[in-house]
PDB file of N, CA, C and O in Angstrom:
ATOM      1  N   UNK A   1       0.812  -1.191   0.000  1.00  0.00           N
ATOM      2  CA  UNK A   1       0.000   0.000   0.000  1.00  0.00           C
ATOM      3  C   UNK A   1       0.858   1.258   0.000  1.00  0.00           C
ATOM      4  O   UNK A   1       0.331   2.274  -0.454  1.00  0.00           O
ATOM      5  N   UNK A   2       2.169   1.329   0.471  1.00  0.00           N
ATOM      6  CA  UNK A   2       2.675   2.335   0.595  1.00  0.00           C
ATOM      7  C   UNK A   2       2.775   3.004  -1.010  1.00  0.00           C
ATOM      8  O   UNK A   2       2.570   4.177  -1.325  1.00  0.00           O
ATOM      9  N   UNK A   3       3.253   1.573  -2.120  1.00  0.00           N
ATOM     10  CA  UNK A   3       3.501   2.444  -3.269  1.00  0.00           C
ATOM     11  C   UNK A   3       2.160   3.204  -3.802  1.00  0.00           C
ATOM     12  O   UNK A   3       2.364   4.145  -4.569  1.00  0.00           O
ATOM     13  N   UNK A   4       1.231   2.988  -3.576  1.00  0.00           N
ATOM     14  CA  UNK A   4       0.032   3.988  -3.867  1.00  0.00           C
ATOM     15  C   UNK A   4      -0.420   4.861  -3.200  1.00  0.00           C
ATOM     16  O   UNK A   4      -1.635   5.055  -3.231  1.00  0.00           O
ATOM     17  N   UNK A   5       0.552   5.774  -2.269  1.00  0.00           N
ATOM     18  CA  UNK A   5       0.399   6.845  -1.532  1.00  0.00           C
ATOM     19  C   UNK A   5      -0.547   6.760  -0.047  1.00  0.00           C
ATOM     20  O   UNK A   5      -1.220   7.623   0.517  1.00  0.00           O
ATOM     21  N   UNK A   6      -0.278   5.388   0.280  1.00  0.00           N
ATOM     22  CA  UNK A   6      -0.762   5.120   1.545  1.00  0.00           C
ATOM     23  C   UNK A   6       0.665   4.813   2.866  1.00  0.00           C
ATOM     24  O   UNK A   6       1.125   3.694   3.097  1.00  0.00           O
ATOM     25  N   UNK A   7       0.959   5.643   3.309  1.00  0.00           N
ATOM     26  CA  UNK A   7       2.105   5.625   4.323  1.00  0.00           C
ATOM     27  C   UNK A   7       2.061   6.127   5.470  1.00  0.00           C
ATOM     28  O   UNK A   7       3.096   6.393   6.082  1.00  0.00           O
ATOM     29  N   UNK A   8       0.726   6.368   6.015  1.00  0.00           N
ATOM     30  CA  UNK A   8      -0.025   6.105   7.290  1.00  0.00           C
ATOM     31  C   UNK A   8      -1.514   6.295   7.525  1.00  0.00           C
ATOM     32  O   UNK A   8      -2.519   6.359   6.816  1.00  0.00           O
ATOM     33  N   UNK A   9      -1.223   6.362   8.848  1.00  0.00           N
ATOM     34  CA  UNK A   9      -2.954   6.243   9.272  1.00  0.00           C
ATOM     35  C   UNK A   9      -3.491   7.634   8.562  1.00  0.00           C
ATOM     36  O   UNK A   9      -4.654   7.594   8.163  1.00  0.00           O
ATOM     37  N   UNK A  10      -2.824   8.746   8.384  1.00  0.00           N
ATOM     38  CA  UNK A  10      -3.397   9.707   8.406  1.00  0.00           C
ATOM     39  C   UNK A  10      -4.019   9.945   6.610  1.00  0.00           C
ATOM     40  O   UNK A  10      -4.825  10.756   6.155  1.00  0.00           O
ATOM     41  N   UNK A  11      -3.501   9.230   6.181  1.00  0.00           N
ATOM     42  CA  UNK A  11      -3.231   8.846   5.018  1.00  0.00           C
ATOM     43  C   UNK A  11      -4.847   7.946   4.502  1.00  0.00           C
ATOM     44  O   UNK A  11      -5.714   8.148   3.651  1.00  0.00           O
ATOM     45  N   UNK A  12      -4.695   7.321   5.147  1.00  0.00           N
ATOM     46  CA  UNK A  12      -5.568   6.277   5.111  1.00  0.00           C
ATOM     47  C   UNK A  12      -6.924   6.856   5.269  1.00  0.00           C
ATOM     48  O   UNK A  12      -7.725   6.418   4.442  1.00  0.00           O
ATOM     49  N   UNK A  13      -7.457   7.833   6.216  1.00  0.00           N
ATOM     50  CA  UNK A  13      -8.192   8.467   6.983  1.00  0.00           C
ATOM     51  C   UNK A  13      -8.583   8.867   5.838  1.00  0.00           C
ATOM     52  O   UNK A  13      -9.652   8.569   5.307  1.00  0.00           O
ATOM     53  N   UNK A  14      -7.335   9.893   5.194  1.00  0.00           N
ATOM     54  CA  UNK A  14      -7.858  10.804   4.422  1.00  0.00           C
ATOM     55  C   UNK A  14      -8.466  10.122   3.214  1.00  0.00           C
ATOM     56  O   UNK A  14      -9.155  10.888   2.540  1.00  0.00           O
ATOM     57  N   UNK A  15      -8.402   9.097   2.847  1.00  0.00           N
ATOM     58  CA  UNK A  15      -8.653   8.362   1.147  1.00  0.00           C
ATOM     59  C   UNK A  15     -10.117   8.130   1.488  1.00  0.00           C
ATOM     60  O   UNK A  15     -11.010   8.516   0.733  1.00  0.00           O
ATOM     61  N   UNK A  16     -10.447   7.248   3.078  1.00  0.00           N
ATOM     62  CA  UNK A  16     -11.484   7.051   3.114  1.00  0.00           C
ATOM     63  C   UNK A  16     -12.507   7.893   3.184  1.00  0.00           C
ATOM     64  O   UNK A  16     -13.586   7.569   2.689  1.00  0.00           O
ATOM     65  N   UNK A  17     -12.310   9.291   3.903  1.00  0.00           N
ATOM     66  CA  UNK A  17     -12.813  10.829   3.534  1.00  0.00           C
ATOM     67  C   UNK A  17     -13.442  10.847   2.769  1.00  0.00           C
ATOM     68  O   UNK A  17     -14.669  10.907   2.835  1.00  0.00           O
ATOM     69  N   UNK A  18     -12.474  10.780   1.396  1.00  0.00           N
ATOM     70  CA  UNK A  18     -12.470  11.364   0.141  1.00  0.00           C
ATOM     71  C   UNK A  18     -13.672   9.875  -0.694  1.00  0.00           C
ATOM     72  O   UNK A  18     -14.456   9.973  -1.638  1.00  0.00           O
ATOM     73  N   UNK A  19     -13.378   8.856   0.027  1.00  0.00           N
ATOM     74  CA  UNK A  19     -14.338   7.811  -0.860  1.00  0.00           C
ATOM     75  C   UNK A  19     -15.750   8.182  -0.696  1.00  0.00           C
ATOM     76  O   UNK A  19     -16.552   8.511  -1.569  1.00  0.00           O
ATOM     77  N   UNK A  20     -15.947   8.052   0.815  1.00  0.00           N
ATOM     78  CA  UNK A  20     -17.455   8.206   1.191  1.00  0.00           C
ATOM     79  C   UNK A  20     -18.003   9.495   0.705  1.00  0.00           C
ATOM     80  O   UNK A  20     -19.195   9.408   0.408  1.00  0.00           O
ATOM     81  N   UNK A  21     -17.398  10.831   0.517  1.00  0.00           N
ATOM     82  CA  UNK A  21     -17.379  12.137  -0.590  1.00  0.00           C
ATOM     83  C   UNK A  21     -18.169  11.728  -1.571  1.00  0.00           C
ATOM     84  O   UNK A  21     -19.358  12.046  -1.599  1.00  0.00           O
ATOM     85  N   UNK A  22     -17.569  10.933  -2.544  1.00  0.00           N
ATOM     86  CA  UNK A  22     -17.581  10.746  -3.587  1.00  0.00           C
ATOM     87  C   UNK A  22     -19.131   9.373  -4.033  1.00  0.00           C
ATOM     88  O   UNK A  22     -19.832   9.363  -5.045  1.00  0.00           O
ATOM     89  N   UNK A  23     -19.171   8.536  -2.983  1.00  0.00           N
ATOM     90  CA  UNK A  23     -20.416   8.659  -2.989  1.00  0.00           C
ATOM     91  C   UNK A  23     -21.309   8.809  -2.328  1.00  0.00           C
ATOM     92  O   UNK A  23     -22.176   7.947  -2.474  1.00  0.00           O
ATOM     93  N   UNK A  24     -21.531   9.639  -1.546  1.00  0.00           N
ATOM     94  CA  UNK A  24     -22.415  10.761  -1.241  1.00  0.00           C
ATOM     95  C   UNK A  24     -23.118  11.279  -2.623  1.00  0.00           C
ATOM     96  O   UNK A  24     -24.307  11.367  -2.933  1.00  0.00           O
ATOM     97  N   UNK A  25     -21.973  11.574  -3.299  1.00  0.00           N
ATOM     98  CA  UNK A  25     -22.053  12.672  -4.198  1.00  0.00           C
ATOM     99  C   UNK A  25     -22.958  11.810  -5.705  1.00  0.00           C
ATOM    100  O   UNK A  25     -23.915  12.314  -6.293  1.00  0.00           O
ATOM    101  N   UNK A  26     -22.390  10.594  -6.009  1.00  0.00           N
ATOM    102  CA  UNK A  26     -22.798   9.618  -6.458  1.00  0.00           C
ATOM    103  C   UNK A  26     -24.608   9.355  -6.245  1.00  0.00           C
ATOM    104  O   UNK A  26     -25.474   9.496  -7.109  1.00  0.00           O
ATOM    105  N   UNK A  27     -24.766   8.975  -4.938  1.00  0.00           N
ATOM    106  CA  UNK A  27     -26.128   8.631  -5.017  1.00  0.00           C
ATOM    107  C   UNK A  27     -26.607   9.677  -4.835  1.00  0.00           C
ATOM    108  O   UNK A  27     -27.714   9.273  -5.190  1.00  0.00           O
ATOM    109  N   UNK A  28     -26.812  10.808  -4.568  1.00  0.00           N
ATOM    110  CA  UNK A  28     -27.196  12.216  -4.662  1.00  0.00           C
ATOM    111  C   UNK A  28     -28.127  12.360  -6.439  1.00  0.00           C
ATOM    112  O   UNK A  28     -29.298  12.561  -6.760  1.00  0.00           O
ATOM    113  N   UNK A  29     -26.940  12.146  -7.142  1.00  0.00           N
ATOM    114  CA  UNK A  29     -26.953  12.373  -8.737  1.00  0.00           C
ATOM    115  C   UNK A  29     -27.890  11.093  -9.230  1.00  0.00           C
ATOM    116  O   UNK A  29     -28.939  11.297  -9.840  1.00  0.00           O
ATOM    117  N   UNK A  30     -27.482   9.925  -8.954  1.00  0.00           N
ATOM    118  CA  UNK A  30     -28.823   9.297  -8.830  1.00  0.00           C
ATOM    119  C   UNK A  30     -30.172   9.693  -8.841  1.00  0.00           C
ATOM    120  O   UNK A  30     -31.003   9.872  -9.732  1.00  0.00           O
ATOM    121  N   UNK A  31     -30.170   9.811  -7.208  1.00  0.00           N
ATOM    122  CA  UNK A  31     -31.237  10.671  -6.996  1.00  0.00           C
ATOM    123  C   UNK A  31     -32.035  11.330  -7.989  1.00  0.00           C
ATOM    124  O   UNK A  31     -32.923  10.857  -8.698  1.00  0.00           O
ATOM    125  N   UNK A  32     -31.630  12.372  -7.936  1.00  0.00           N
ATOM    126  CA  UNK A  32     -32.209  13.544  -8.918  1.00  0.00           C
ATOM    127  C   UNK A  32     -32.546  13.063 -10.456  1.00  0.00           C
ATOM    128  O   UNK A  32     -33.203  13.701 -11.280  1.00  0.00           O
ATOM    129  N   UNK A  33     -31.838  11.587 -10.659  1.00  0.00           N
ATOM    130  CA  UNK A  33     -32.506  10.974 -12.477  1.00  0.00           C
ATOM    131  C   UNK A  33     -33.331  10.095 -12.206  1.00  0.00           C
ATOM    132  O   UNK A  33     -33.860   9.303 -12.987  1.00  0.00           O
ATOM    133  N   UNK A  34     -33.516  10.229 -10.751  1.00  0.00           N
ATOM    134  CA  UNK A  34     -35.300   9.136 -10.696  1.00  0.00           C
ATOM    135  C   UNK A  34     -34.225   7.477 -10.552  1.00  0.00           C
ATOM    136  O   UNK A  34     -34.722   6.468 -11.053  1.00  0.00           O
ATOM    137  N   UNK A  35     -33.260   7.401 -10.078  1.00  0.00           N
ATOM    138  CA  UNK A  35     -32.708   5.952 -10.240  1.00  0.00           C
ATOM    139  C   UNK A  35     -32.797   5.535  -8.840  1.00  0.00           C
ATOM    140  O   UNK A  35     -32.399   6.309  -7.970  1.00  0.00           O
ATOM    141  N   UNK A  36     -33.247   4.467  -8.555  1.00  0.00           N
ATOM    142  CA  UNK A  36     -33.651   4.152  -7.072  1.00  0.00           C
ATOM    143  C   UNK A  36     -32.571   3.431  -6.662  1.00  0.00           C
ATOM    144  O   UNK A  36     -32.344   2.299  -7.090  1.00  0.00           O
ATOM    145  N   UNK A  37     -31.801   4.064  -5.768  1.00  0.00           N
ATOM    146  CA  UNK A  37     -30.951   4.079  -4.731  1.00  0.00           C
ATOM    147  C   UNK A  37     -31.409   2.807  -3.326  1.00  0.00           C
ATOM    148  O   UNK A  37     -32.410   2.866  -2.612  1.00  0.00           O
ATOM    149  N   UNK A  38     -30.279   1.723  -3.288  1.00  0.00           N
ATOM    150  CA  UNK A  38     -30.680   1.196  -2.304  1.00  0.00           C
ATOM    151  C   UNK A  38     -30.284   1.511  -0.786  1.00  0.00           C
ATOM    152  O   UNK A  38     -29.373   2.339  -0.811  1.00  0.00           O
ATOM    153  N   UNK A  39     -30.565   1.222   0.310  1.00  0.00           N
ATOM    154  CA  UNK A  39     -30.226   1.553   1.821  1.00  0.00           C
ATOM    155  C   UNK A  39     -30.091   0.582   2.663  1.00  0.00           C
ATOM    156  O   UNK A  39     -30.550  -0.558   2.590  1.00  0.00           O
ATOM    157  N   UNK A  40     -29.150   1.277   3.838  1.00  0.00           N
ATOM    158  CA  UNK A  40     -28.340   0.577   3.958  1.00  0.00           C
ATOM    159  C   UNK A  40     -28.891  -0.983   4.537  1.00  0.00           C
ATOM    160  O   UNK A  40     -28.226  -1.987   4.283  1.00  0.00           O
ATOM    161  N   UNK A  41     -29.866  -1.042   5.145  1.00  0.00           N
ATOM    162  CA  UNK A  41     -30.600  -2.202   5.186  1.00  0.00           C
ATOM    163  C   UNK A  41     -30.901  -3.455   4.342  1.00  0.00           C
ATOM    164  O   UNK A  41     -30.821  -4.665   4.551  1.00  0.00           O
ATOM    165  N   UNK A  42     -31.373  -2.489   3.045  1.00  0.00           N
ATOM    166  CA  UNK A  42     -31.119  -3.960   1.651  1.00  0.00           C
ATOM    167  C   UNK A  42     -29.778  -4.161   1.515  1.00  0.00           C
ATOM    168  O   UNK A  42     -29.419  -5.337   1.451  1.00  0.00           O
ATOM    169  N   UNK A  43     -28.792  -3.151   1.444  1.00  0.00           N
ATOM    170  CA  UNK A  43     -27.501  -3.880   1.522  1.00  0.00           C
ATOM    171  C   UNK A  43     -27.083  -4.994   1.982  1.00  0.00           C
ATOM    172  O   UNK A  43     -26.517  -5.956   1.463  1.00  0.00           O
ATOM    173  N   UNK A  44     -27.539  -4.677   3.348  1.00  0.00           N
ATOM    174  CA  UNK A  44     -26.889  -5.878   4.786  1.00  0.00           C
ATOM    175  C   UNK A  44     -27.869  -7.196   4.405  1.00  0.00           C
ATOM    176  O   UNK A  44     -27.478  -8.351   4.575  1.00  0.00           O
ATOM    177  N   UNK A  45     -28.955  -6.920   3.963  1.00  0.00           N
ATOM    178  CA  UNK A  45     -29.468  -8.410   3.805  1.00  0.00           C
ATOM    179  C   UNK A  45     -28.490  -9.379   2.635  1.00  0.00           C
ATOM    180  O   UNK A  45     -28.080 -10.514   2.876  1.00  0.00           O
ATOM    181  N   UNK A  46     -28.354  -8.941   1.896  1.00  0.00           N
ATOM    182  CA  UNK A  46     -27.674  -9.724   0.602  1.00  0.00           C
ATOM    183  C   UNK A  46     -26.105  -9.375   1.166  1.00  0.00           C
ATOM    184  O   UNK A  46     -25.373 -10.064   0.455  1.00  0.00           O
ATOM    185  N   UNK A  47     -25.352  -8.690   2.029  1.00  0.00           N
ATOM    186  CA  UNK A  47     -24.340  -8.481   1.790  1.00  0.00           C
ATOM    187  C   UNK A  47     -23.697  -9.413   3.536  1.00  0.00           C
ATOM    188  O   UNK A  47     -22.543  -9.587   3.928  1.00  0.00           O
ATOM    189  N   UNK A  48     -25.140  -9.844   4.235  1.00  0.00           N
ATOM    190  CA  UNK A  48     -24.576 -10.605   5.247  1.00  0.00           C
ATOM    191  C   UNK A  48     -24.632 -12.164   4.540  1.00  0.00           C
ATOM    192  O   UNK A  48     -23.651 -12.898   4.656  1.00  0.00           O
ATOM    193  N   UNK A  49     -25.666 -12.546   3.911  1.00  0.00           N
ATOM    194  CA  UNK A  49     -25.808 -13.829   3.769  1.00  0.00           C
ATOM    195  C   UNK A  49     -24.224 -14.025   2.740  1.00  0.00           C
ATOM    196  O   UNK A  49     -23.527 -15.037   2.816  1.00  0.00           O
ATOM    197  N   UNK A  50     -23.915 -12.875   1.860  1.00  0.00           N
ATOM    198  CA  UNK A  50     -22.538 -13.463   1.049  1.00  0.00           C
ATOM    199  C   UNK A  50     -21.083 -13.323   2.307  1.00  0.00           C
ATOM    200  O   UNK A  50     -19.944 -13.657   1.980  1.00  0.00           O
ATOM    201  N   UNK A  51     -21.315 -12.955   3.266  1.00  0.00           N
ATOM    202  CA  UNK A  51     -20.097 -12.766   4.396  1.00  0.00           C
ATOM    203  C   UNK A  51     -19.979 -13.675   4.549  1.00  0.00           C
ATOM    204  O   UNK A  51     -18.987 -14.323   4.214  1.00  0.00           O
ATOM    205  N   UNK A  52     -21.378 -14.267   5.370  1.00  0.00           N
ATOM    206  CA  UNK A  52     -21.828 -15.715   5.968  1.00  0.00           C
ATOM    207  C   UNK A  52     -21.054 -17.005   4.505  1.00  0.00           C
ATOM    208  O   UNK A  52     -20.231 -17.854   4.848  1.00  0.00           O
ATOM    209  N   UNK A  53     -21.314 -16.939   3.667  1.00  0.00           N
ATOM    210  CA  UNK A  53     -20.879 -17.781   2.738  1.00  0.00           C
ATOM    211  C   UNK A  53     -19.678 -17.909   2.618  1.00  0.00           C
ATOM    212  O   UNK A  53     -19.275 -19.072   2.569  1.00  0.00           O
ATOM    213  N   UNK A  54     -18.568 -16.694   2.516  1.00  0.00           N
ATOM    214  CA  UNK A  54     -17.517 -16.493   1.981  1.00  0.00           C
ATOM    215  C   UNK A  54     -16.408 -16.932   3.704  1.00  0.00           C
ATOM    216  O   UNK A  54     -15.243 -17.317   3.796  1.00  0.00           O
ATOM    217  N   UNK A  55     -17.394 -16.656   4.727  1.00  0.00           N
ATOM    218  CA  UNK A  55     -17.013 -17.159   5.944  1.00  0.00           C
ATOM    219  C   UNK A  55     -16.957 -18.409   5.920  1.00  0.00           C
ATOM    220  O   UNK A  55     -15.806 -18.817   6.075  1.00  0.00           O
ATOM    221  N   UNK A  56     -17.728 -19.205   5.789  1.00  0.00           N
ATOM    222  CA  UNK A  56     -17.843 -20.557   5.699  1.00  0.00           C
ATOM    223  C   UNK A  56     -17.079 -21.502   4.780  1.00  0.00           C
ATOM    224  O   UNK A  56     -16.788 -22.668   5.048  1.00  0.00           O
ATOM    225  N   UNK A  57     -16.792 -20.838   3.654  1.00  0.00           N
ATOM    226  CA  UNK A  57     -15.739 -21.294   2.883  1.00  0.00           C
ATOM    227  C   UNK A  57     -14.407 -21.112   3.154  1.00  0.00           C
ATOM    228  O   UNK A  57     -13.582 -21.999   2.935  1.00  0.00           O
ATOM    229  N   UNK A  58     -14.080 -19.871   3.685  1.00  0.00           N
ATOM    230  CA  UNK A  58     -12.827 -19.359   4.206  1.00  0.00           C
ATOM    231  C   UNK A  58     -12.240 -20.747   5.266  1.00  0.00           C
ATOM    232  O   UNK A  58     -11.174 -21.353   5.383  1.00  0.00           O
ATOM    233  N   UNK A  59     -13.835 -20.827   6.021  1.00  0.00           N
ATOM    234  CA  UNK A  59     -12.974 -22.062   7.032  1.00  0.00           C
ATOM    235  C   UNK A  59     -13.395 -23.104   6.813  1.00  0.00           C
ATOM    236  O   UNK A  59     -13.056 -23.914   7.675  1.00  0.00           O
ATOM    237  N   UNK A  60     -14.155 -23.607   5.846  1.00  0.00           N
ATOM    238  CA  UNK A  60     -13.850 -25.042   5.215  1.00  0.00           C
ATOM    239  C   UNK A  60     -12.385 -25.753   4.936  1.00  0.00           C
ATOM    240  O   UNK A  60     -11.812 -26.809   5.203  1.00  0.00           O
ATOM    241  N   UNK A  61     -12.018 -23.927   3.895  1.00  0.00           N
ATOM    242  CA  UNK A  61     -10.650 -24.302   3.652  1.00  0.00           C
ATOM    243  C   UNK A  61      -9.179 -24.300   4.315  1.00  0.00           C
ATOM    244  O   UNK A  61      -8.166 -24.956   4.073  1.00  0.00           O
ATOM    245  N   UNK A  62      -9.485 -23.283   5.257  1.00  0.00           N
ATOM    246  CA  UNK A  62      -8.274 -23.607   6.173  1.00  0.00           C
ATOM    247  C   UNK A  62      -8.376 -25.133   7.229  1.00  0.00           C
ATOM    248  O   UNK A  62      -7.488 -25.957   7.451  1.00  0.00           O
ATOM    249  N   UNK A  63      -9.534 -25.102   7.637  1.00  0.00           N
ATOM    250  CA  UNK A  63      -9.942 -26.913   8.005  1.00  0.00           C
ATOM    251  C   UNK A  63      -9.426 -27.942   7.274  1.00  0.00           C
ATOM    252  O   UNK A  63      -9.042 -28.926   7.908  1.00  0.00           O
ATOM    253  N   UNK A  64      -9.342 -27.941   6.251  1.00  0.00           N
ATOM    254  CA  UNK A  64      -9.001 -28.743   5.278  1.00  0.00           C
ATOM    255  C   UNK A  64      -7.494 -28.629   4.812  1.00  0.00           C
ATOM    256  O   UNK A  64      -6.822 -29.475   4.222  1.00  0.00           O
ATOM    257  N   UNK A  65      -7.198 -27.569   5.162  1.00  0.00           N
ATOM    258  CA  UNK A  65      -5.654 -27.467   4.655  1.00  0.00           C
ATOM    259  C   UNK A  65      -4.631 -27.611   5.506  1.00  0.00           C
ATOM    260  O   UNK A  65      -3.630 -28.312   5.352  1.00  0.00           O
ATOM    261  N   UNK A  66      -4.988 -26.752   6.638  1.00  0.00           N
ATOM    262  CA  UNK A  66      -4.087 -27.040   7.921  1.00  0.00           C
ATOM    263  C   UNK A  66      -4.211 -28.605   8.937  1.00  0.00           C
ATOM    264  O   UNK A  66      -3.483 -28.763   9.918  1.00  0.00           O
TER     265      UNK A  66
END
């Protein structure tokens, strides 16, 4: 990470700043063309059950390997 201008916390802070900025700014513009924007709730439904999955595989495979 360092070669892409990440060489500390403060650093780090700042990119993530600048991400959540950007979409803010993103679903904003949405917005305003009538494009329906999801929240953060539908997220977590589809985005826990793929954790849950990608969890479960994660330690299938270290079970299996180690």
């Amino acid at each position: 990470m360092i070669n892409n201008g990440f060489t500390g916390s403060a650093h780090v802070n700042q990119w993530m700043m600048l991400a959540a900025a950007s979409n803010i700014i993103i679903i904003e513009a949405a917005e305003r063309r009538g494009v329906k924007v999801f929240t953060f709730v539908e997220f977590f439904k589809i985005g826990a059950i793929v954790t849950a999955v990608n969890i479960a595989i994660y330690y299938l495979f270290i079970v299996i390997i180690i």
